[in-house]
C-alpha positions in Angstrom: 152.0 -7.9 158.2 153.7 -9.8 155.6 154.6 -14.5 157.2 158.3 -15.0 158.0 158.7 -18.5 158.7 161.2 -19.4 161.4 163.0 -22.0 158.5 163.5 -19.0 156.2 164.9 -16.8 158.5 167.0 -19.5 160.0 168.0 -20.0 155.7 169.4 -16.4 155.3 170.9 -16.9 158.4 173.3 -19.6 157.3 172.9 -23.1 159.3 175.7 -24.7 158.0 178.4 -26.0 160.4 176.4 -23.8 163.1 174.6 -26.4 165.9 171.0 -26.7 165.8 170.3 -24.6 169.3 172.8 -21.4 168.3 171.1 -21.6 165.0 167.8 -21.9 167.0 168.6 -19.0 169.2 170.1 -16.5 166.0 166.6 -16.8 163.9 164.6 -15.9 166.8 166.6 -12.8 167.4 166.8 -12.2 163.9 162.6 -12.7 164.1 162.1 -10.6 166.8 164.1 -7.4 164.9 161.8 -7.8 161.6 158.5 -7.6 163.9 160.0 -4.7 166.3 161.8 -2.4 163.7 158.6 -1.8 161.6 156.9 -0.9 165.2 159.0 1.2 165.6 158.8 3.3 162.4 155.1 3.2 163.0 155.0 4.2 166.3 157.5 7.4 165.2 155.5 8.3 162.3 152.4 8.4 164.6 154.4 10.6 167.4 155.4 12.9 165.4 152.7 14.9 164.0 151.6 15.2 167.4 154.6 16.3 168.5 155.0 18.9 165.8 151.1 20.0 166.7 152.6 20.6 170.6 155.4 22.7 169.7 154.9 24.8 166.3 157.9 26.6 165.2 157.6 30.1 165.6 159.4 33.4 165.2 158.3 36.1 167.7 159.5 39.7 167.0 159.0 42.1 170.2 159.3 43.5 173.1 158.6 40.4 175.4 161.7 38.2 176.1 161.9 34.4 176.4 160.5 34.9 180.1 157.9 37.0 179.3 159.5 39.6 181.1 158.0 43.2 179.6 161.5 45.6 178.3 163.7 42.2 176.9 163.5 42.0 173.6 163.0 38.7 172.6 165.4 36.3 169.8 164.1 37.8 166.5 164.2 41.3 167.8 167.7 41.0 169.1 168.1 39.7 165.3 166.5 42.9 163.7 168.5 45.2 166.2 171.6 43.6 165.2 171.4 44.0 161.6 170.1 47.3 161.9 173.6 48.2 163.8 175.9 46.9 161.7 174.3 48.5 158.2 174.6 51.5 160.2 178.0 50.8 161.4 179.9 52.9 159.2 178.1 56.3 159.9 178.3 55.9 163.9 182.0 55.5 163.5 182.5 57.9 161.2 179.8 60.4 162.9 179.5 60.0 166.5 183.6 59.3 167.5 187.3 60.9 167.0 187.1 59.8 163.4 186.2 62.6 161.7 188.3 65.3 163.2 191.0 63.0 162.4 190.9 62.0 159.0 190.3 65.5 158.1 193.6 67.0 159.4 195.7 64.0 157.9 194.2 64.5 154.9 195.1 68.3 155.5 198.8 66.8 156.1 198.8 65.4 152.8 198.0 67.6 151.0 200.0 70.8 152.8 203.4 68.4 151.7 202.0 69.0 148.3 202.0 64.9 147.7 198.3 63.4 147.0 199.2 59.7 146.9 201.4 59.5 149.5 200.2 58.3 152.1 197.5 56.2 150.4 193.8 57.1 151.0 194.2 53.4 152.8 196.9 54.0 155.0 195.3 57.9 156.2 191.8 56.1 156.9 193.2 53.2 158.7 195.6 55.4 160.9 192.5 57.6 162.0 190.4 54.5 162.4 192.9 52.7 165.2 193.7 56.4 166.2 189.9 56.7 167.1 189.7 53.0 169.1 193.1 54.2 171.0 191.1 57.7 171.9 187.5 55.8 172.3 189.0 53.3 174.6 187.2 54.8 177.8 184.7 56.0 176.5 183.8 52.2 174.9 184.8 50.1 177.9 182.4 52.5 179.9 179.1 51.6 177.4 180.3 48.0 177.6 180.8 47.4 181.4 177.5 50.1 182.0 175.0 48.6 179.0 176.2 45.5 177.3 177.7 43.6 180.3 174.4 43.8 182.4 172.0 42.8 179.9 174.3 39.9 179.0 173.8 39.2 182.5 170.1 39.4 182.5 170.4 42.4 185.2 169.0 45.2 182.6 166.3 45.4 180.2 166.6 46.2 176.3 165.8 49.4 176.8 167.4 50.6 180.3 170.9 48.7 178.4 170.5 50.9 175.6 170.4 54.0 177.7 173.2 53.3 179.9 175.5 52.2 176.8 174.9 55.7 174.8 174.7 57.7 177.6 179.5 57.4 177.8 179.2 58.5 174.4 176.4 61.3 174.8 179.4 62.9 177.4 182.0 62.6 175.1 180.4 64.5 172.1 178.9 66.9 174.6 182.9 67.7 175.7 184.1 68.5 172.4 180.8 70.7 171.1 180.9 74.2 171.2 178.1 75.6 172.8 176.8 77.8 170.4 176.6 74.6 168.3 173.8 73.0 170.5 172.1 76.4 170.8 172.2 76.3 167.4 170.5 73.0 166.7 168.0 73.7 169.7 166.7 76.7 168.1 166.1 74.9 164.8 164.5 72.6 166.5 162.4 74.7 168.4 163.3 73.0 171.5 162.8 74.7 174.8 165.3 74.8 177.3 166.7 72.0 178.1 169.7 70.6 180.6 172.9 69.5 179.3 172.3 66.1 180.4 168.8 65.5 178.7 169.3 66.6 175.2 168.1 64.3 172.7 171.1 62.6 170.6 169.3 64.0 167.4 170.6 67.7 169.0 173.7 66.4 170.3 174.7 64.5 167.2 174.6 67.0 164.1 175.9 69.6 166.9 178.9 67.7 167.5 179.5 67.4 164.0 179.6 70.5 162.9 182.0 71.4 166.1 184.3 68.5 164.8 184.3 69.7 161.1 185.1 73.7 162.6 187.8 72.4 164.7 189.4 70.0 162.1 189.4 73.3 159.9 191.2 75.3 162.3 194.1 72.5 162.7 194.1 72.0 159.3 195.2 76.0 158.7 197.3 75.8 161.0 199.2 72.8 159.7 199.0 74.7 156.0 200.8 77.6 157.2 204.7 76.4 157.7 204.2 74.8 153.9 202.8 78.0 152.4 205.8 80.1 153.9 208.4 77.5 152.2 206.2 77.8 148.6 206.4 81.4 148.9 209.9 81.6 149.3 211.1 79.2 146.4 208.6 80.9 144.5 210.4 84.7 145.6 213.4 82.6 144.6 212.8 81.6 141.5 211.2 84.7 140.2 214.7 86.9 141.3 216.8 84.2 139.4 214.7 84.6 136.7 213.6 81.0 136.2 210.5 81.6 134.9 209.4 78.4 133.6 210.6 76.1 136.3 207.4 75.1 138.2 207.8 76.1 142.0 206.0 73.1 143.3 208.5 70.9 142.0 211.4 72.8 144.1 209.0 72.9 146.8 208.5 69.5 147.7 211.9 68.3 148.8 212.0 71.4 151.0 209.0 70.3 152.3 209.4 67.0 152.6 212.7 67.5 154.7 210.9 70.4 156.7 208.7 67.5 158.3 211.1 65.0 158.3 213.2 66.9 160.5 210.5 68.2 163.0 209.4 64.7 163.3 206.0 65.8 161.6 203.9 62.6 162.4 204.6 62.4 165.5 203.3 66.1 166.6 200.5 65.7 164.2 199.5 62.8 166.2 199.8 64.3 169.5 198.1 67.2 168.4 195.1 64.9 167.8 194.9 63.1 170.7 195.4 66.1 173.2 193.0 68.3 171.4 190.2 66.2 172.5 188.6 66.9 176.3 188.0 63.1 177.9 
């Protein structure tokens, strides 16, 4: 340890027009920081390696929670699980809800009116998006209140959550598949027979989207028809007046356009959508 002398201190300190016992009692506090505050270090640098040897960091990836209770995932796999879900995001929404069936008969809409750019490919796929939350509500706030809201609780296990937040969703793809559709994926599957409420979600999944794709068809020829009557009859019309080279699209569209302004088009085509699926 490196001699302070009392004088020197007292020196930095500054002892003019200061009496002798203030000065007195400032260089022995001053003294007794320069002996504690390299202590101090010391006495940290010593701690803390064995500190850091009692509690190594760690990252624990598995089924065994921060309790050690088997079925809770612990921190890092919660981590993984998350990530996982949201680069899968996309394909859930577009594959497992209301989405499909309606972006597919709005994009019928658009191009029955004979007009490809309007609506924008933005403005279609965010209609069916908020569309699909406003026919997913119940179906969502189900999963939430019967998965996520008990194992934020600590009332349900990783596993038992997971289960009970699909199984809202399993129902409501099971309502709106065909039957014939999950045979169909069963017997490809050679699955044996099996009750409605345990098929696997890798039956009920590709099932339900090939129902959805088959039903969005249907509406979509049915939507096609009123604007195929009007092009046939402009074309009829412009053959009889002899106006060969006039395109009949062109003298379509207007007639089109006012067809579905006047039967308040979105509107129906929106309540067509929302009524056509079974909650």
């Amino acid at each position: 340890m490196i001699p302070i002398k009392l004088s020197c201190v007292r020196g930095l300190l500054g002892g003019r027009g200061v009496s002798p016992l203030i000065g007195k009692f400032a260089a022995w506090c001053a003294l007794a920081l320069l002996l504690l505050v390299p202590a101090g270090l010391c006495a940290q640098e010593a701690g803390a390696p064995a500190a850091a040897a009692a509690a190594p960091w760690r990252l624990a990836v598995d089924l065994e929670g921060g309790a050690g209770q088997a079925g809770s995932a612990s921190v890092g796999m919660q981590i993984v699980m998350v990530m996982t879900l949201l680069s899968v995001a996309p394909s859930l929404i577009l594959l497992m809800t209301s989405f499909t069936r309606i972006v597919i008969v709005l994009g019928f809409v658009r191009t029955a009116i004979g007009v490809p750019s309007a609506p924008a490919n933005q403005i279609v796929t965010g209609l069916a998006l908020f569309l699909s939350l406003f026919i997913m509500g119940p179906v969502l706030e189900k999963s939430y209140k019967n998965g996520v809201q008990p194992y934020m609780e600590g009332k349900r296990g990783t596993a038992e959550a997971l289960e009970a937040a699909t199984q809202p969703l399993r129902e409501f793809m099971i309502k709106q598949t065909r039957t014939r559709d999950l045979e169909f994926f069963l017997q490809l599957g050679r699955f044996p027979a099996t009750k409605v409420d345990d098929l696997p979600l890798r039956v009920v999944v590709p099932a339900y989207v090939i129902s959805e794709l088959q039903t969005a068809f249907q509406m979509g020829f049915l939507i096609f028809l009123p604007f195929l009557v009007i092009d046939l009859l402009v074309s009829a019309t412009l053959m009889a007046l002899g106006m060969m080279m006039m395109p009949p699209a062109t003298i379509a569209l207007p007639f089109k356009l006012l067809l579905f302004v006047l039967v308040d088009g979105w509107h129906l085509v929106v309540q067509s959508l929302v009524t056509s699926f079974r909650l």
